[in-house]
N, C-alpha and C positions, 0 to 999 in steps of 0.2 A: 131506968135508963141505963143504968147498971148493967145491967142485966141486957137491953140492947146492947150497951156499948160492948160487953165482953164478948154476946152473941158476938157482935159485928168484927169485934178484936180476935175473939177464937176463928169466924169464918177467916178472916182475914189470915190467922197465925195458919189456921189448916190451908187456905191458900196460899200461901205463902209457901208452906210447906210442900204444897203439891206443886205450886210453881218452882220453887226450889227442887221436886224430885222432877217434876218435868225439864227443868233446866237442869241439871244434870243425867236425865236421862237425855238428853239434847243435845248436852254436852259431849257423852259419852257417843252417843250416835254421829254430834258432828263430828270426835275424834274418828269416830269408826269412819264415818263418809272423808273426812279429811286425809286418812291415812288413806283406804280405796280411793280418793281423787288421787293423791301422791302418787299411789303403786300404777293408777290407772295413767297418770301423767307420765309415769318413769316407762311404765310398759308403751304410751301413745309414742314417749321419745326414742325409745328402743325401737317402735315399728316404724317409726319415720325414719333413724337411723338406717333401719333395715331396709326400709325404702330407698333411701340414700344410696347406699352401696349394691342395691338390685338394681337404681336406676342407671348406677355408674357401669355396674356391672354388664347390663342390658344394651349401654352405648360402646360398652368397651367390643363387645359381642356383635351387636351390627357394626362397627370400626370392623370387625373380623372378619364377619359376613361379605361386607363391602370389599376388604380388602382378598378374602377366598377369591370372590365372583369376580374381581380384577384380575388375580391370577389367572382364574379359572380361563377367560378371556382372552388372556395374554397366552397361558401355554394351547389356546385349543387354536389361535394366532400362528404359535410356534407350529404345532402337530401341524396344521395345515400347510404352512413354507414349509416344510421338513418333507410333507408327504409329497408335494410340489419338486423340490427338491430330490427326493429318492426316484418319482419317475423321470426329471428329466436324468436322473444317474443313473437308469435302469436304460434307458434311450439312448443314452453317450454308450454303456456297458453293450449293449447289445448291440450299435455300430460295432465299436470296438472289437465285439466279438468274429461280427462280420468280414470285418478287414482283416484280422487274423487269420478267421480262415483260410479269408482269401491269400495271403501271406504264405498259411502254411500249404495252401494246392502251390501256388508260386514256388515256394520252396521245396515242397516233392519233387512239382515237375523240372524244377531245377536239378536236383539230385538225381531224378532218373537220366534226365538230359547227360549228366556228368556222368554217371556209369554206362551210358549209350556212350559218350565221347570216348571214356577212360576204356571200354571194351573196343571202340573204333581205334584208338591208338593202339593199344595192346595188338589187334589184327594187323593194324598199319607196320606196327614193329616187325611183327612175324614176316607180313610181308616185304619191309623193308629190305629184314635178313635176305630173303627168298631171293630180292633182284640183287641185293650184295652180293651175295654168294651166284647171283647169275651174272651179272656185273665181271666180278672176278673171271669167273668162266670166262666171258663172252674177252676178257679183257687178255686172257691167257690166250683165248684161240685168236685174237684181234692181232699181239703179239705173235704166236706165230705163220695168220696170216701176211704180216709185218715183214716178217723174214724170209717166207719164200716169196714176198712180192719185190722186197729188195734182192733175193736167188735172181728173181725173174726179170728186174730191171738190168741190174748185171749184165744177166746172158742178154737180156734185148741190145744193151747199152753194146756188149763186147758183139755180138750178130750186128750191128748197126755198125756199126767201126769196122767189120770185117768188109760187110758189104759197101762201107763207101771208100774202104781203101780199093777195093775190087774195081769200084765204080771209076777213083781215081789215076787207077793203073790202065784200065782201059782208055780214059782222056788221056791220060800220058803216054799212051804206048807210041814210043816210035820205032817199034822194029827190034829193038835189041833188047839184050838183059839187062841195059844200066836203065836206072831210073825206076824201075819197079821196086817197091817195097817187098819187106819180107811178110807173108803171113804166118810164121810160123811163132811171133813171140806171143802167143797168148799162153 
């Protein structure tokens, strides 16, 4: 029984033994898997971290996107009033241009009109001169038509006085020399 019991005592101390190396090899494995759970948990928090900040990163990114494509919207908004905008400023521009031209034929044919006028004065002058200077003439001969028409009134005037003194010496004649005027005071 000895002899059992130490059989049973050695199985048991060699199990023992072997569960002791198994339990430290178990050991040594749960450190190993304890530490790989650890690094795998620090590395699962680090991806989830990094998930984290992808996620954040990812909404930060469509907030961008969203907020481009609002731009986007807004200024293709703008370009379209703008381009709205330049033709009806291209329509005003090109009346605009319209009525100037028409402005400046206005305004040529005004300046021609005024070099037509300013050459009709200038002829007008000349001719002005022309009838001044005939004027004058005509006023120098008018004058001395003046004077032989007043010569000519004179002699009518002094011939009319003659012959009504005549006339009256003939009514008055009565026969003698009194009462006859003289003709001799001219």
């Amino acid at each position: 029984m000895y002899l059992a019991i130490s059989v049973v005592a050695a199985m048991c101390a060699f199990l023992a033994a072997v569960k002791t190396r198994n339990a430290k090899r178990l050991g040594t494995d749960l450190r190993q898997k304890t530490v790989e759970a650890e690094s795998f948990q620090l590395t699962a928090q680090t991806m989830e971290q990094r998930l984290h900040t992808e996620e954040a990163a990812r909404m930060q990114l469509a907030d961008r996107i969203t907020k481009v494509e609002t731009a986007l919207r807004e200024s293709e908004d703008t370009a379209c009033r703008l381009r709205q905008e330049l033709q009806t400023e291209r329509r005003k521009y090109k009346e605009l241009q319209a009525e100037l031209d028409s402005t400046k034929d206005a305004h040529d044919a005004a300046i021609s009109a005024m070099w037509s006028a300013r050459n009709e004065v200038d002829n007008l002058g000349q001719e002005n001169g022309k009838l001044t200077e005939a004027l004058n003439t005509e006023r120098e001969a008018a004058e001395h038509l003046r004077e032989e028409l007043l010569k000519e009134q004179a002699y009518r005037l002094s011939t009319e006085g003659r012959i009504m003194r005549e006339v009256n010496n003939l009514l008055c004649y009565d026969g003698t020399a009194h009462g006859q005027e003289d003709l001799s005071d001219e």
